[in-house]
C-alpha positions in Angstrom: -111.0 5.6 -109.6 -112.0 3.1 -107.4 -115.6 2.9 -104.6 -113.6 4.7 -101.9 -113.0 7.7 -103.8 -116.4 8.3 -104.7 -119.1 10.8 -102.9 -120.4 9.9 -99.5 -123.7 10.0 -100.7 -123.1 7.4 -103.7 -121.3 4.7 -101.2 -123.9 5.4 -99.1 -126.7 4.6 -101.8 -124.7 1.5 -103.5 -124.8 0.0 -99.8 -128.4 0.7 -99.0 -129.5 0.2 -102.9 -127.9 -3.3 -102.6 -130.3 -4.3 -99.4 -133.0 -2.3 -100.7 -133.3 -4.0 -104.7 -132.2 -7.2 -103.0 -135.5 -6.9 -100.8 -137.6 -6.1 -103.4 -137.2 -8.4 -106.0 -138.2 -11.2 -103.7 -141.7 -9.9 -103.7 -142.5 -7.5 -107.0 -141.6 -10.3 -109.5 -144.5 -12.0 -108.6 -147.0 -9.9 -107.8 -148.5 -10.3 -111.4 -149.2 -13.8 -110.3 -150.6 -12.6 -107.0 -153.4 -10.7 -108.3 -153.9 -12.5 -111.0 -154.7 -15.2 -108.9 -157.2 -13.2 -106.0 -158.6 -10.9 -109.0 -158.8 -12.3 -112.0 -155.5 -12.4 -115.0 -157.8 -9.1 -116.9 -157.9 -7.3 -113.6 -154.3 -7.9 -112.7 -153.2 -6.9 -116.2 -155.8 -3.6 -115.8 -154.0 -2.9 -112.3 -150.2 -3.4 -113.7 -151.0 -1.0 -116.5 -152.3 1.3 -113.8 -149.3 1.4 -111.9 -147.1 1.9 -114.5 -149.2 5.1 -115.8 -149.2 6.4 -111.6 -145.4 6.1 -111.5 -144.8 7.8 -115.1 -147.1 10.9 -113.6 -145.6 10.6 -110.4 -142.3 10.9 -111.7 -142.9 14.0 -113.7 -143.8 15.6 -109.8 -141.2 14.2 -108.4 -138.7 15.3 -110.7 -140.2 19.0 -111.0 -140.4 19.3 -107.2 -136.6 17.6 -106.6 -135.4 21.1 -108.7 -137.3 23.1 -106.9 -136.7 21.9 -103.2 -133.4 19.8 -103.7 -133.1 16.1 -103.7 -133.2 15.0 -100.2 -136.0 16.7 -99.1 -138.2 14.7 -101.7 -136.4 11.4 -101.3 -137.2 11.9 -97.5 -140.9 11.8 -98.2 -140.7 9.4 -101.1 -139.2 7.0 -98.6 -141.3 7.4 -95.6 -144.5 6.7 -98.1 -142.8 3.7 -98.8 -142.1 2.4 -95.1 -145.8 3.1 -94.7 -146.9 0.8 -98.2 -144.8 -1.8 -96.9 -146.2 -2.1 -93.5 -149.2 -1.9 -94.8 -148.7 -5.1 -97.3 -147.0 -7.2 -94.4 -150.2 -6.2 -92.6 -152.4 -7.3 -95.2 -150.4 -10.3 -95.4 -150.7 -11.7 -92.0 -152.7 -14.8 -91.6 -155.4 -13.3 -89.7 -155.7 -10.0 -91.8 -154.6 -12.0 -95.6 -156.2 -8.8 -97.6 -155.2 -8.9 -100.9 -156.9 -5.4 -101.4 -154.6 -3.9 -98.9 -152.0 -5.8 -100.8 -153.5 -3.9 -103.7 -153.3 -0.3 -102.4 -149.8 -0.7 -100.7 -148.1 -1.9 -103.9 -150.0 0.9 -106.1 -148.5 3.3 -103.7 -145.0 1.8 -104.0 -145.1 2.2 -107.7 -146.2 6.1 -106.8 -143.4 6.6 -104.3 -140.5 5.1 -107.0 -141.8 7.7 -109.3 -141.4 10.4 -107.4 -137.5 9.2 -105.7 -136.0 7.9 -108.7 -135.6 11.0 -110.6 -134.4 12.7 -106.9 -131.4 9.8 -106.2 -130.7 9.7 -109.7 -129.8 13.3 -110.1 -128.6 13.5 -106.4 -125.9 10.7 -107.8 -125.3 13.1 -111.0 -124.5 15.8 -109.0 -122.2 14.2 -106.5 -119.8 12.5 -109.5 -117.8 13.9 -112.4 -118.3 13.2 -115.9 -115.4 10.7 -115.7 -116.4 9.0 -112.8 -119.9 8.1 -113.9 -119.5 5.1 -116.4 -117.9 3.2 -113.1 -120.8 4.6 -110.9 -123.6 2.9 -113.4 -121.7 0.2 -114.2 -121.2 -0.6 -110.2 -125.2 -0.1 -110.0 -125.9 -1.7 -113.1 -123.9 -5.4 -111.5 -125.9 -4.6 -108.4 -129.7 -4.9 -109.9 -129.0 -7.8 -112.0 -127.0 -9.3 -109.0 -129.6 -8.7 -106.5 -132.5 -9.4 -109.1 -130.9 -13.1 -109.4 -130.6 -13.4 -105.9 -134.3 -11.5 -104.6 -136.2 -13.8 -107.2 -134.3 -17.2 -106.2 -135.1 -16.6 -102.3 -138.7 -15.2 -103.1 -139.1 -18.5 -105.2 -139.2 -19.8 -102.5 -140.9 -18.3 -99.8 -143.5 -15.8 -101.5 -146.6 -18.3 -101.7 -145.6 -19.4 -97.8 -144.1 -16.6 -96.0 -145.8 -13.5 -97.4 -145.9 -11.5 -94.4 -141.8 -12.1 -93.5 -141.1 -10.9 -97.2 -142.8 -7.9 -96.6 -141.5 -7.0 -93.1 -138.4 -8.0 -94.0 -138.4 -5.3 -97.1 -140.4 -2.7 -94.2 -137.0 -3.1 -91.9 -135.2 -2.3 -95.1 -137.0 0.6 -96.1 -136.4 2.3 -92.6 -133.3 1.9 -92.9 -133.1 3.6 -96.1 -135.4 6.2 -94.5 -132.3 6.7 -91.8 -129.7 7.1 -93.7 -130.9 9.5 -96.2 -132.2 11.8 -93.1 -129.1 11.1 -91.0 -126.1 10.6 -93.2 -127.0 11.8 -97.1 -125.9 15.7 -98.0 -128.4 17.8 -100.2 -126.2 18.3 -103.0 -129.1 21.1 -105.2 -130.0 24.1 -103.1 -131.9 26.0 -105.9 -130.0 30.0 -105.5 -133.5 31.6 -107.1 -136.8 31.9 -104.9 -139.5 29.6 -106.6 -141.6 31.2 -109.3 -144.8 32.3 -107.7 -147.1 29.8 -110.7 -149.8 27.2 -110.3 -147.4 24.0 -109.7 -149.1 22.5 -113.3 -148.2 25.5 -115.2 -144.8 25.7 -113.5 -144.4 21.8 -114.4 -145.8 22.3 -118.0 -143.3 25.2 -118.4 -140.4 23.1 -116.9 -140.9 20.1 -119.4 -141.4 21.9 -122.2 -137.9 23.0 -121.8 -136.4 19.9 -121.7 -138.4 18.2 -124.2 -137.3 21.6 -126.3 -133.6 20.3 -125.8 -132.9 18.5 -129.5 -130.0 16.6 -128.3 -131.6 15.4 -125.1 -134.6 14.5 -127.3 -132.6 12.8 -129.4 -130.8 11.1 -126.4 -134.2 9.6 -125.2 -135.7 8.2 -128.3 -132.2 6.8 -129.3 -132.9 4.6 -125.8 -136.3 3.8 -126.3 -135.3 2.4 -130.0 -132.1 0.3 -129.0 -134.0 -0.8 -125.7 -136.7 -2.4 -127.6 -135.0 -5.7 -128.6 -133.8 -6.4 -124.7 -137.7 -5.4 -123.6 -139.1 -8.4 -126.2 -137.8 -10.6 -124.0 -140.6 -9.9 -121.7 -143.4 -9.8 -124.9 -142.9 -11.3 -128.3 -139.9 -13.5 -127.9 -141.3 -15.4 -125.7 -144.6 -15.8 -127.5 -142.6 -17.0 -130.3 -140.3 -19.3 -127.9 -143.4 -21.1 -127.0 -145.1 -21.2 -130.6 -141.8 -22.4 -132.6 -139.2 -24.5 -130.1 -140.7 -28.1 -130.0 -139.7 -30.1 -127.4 -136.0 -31.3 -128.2 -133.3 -32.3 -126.6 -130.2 -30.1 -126.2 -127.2 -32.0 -124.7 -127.5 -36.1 -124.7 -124.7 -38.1 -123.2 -125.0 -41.8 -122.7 -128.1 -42.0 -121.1 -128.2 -38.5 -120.3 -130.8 -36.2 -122.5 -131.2 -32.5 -121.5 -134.5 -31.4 -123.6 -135.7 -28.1 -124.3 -139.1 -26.6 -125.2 -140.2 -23.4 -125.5 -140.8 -21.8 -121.9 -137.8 -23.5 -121.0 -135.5 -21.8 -123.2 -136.8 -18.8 -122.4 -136.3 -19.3 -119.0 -132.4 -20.3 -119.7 -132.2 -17.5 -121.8 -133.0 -14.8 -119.1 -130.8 -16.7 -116.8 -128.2 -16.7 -118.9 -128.2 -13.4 -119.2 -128.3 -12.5 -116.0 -125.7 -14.9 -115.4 -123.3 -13.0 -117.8 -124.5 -9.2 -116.6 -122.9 -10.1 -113.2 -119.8 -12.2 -114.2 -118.7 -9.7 -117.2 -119.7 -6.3 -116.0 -116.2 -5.5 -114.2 -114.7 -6.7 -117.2 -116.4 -4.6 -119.4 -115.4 -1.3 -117.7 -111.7 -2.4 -117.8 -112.4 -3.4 -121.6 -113.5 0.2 -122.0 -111.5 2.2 -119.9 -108.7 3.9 -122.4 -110.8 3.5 -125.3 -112.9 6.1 -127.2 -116.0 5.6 -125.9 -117.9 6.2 -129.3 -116.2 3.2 -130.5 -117.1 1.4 -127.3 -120.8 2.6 -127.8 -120.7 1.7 -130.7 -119.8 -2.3 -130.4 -121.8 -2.5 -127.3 -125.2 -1.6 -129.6 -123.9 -3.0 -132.5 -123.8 -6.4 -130.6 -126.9 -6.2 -128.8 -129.1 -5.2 -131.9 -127.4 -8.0 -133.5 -127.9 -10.6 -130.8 -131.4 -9.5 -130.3 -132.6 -9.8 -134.1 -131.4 -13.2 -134.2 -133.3 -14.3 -130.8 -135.9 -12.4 -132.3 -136.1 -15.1 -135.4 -134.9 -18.2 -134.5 -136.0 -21.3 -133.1 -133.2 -23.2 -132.4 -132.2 -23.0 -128.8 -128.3 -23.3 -129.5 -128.5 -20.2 -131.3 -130.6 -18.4 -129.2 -127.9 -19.1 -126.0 -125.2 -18.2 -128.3 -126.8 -14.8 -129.8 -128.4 -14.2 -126.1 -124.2 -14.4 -124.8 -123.4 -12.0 -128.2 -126.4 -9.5 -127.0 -125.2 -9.1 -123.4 -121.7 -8.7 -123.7 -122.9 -5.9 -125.9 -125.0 -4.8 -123.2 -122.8 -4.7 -120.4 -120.5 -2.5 -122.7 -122.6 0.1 -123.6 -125.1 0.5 -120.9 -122.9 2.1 -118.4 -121.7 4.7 -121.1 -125.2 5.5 -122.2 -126.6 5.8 -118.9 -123.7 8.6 -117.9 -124.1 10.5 -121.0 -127.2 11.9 -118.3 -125.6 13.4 -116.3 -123.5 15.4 -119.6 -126.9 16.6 -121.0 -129.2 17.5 -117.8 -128.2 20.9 -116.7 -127.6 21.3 -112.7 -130.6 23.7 -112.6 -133.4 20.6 -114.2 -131.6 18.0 -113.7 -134.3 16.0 -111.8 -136.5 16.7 -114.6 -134.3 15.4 -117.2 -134.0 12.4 -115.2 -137.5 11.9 -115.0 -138.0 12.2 -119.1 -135.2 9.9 -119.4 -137.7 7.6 -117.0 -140.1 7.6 -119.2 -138.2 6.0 -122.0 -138.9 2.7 -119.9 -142.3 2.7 -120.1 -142.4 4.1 -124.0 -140.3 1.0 -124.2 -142.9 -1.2 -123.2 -145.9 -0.1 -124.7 -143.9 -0.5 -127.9 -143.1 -4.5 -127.1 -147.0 -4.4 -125.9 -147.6 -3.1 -129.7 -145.2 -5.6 -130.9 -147.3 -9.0 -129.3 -150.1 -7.7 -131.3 -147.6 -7.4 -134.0 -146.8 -10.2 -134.1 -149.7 -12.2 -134.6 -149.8 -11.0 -138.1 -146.1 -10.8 -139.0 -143.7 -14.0 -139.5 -140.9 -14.3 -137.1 -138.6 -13.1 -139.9 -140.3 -9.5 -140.3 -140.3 -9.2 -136.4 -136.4 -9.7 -136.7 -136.1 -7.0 -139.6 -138.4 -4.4 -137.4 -136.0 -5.2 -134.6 -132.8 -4.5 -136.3 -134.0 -1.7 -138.1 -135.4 -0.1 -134.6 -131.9 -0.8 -133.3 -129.8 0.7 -136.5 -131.9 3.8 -135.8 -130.7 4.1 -132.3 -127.4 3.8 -132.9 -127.0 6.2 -135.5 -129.3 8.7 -133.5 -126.5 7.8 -130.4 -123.3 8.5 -132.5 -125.0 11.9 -133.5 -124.8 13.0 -130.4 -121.7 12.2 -129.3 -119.8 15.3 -130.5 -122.7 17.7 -128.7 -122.0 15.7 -125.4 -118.1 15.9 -125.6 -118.5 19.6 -126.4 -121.1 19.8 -123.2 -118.4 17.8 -120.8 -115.9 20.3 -121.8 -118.3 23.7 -121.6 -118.7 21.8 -117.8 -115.2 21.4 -116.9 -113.9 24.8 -117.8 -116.7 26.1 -115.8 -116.2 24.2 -112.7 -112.4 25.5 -113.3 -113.0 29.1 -113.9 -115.5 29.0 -110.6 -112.4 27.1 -108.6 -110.2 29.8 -109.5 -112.7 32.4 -108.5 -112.9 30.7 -105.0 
């Protein structure tokens, strides 16, 4: 398959996502830093935590209401809430306004409004694509957010601390755009065939997640990602408390009177890079890798080498083994990230599939309150029993991700021969 054979709707969102994730990563990356700096670093942390509680309730909504009204209604709304957020921070960061309280509201409300829309585009994407086509739809995504992340955070480098209010416009212009193209050129692809069940809209979303959190082999889909994501999410907590504790200021490469040193913060900072370095140059490759291959084995390698590569980052202080275990970790990511990610759209019935989406969301932010826990952690434990907890965390999600393999391939197949028997109806 290649990008002109897919859906309208998902070359229309790979275009617009590309402008839009491009736009926002030369602002969000450093808003920590931002309110940290007009608030206070315990406020900012307070107000982070905050907006990552909003958009895990918000997505719950959104995804409830996305099966019950269809996709584009809700991602219609999501995205003019937006538009208004951003206006309102390039407002706020005008030189006669500078309001960083304004800037506070707008970007709690952006964190709202991407709960509510992911779980909508998400399953509006699921619906539009077959089971075969959807490892090349995430792996196309997947190259775009690392690719724009590099990109957004290298230009917002440079101009956040000078040119707030451009950022911010800039990403407002973007957003309409979005808003535009959704209303005048994306299909609904979910028009629910029953009337609404006349309940209190808490009841009706209590009822509808108790039935997908009843699913076993969609719960055992969610916590096998929550365990095997944990190594990748450390980068953000304990591995780089440890970077900064154990890697002495060293030198790396020395050649005549040439001497590259390394410390700590440093070599995290390569680290990252290099991985995000390696996500966009190897990310083609790896869907060409796979393609022809049994994607349990494929699954299986990918894990296998990210656990791996992660354990050892997770222990070591020697910077040459950290690049060289960080290159082992995201080759492995690259190859099984695209296939995890479409096993989704296999388990999430068309009926709750927004809802699926949105539990599946959640794993992100499960994620990180586990690396929280594991800071603490590891203030107690010795880089070596971090490494162990690590690996074993990652065995576990592996094994829980080959035993469900079988119940997805039977699930792709139960889908196909319906989709046939309804084509020969029609």
């Amino acid at each position: 398959m290649r990008f002109r054979d897919f859906h309208r709707n998902v070359k229309i969102r790979i275009i617009v996502g590309f402008a839009f994730s491009t736009a926002q990563a030369t602002t969000f990356p450093f808003m920590a830093i931002y309110f940290a700096h007009n608030f206070g670093q315990t406020t900012a942390g307070i107000v982070l935590a905050l907006a990552i509680v909003a958009s895990l309730f918000s997505g719950a909504i959104g995804g409830y209401y996305a099966d019950r009204v269809g996709r584009r209604k809700v991602m219609l709304v999501a995205e003019m809430a937006f538009l208004v957020a951003y206006v309102a921070m390039a407002v706020a960061n005008l030189p006669q306004v500078n309001s960083p309280l304004l800037t506070l509201a707008g970007f709690f409300t952006t964190n709202v409004c991407w709960g509510i829309y992911g779980p909508a585009e998400e399953a509006m994407l699921l619906d539009v694509t077959r089971p075969e086509d959807r490892t090349l739809m995430y792996s196309i995504f997947y190259w775009m957010v690392n690719f724009t992340m590099a990109v957004g955070t290298s230009v917002g480098a440079l101009l956040f601390e000078t040119h707030r209010f451009a950022l911010f416009a800039a990403m407002s212009v973007v957003v309409l755009g979005t808003w535009l193209s959704t209303l005048l050129l994306i299909e609904e692809t979910h028009r629910p065939t029953t009337q609404p069940e006349s309940v209190h809209p808490i009841l009706g979303m209590l009822r509808s997640y108790r039935g997908v959190l009843s699913d076993p082999v969609f719960f055992r889909y969610v916590v096998a990602g929550l365990l095997t994501m944990y190594g990748e999410f450390q980068m953000q907590g304990y591995i780089g408390v440890h970077f900064a504790q154990s890697v002495v200021s060293q030198p790396l490469v020395a050649w005549h009177n040439f001497v590259l040193r390394v410390d700590g913060v440093k070599l995290l900072g390569w680290v990252r890079t290099e991985n995000t370095i390696l996500v966009v140059l190897l990310a083609t490759a790896a869907v060409r890798f796979t393609r022809g291959r049994s994607e349990r084995w494929a699954l299986w390698l990918g894990l296998g080498l990210q656990t791996a590569g992660y354990t050892v980052i997770t222990y070591t202080s020697t910077p040459f083994v950290a690049l060289v275990a960080m290159a082992f970790a995201t080759i492995g990511e690259v190859t099984n990230a695209p296939i995890r990610q479409s096993y989704l759209g296999d388990l999430a019935p068309e009926h709750a599939r927004s809802a699926y989406v949105a539990v599946n969301g959640m794993t992100f932010q499960g994620t990180q309150l586990l690396t929280s826990l594991g800071v603490a952690l590891g203030a107690v434990v010795p880089s070596w029993g971090m490494a162990v907890i690590c690996l074993v965390l990652g065995t576990g999600g592996i094994v829980l991700y080959q035993s469900i393999v079988p119940n997805i391939t039977s699930r792709r197949l139960a889908m196909e021969s319906t989709q046939v028997s309804n084509a020969s109806v029609s």
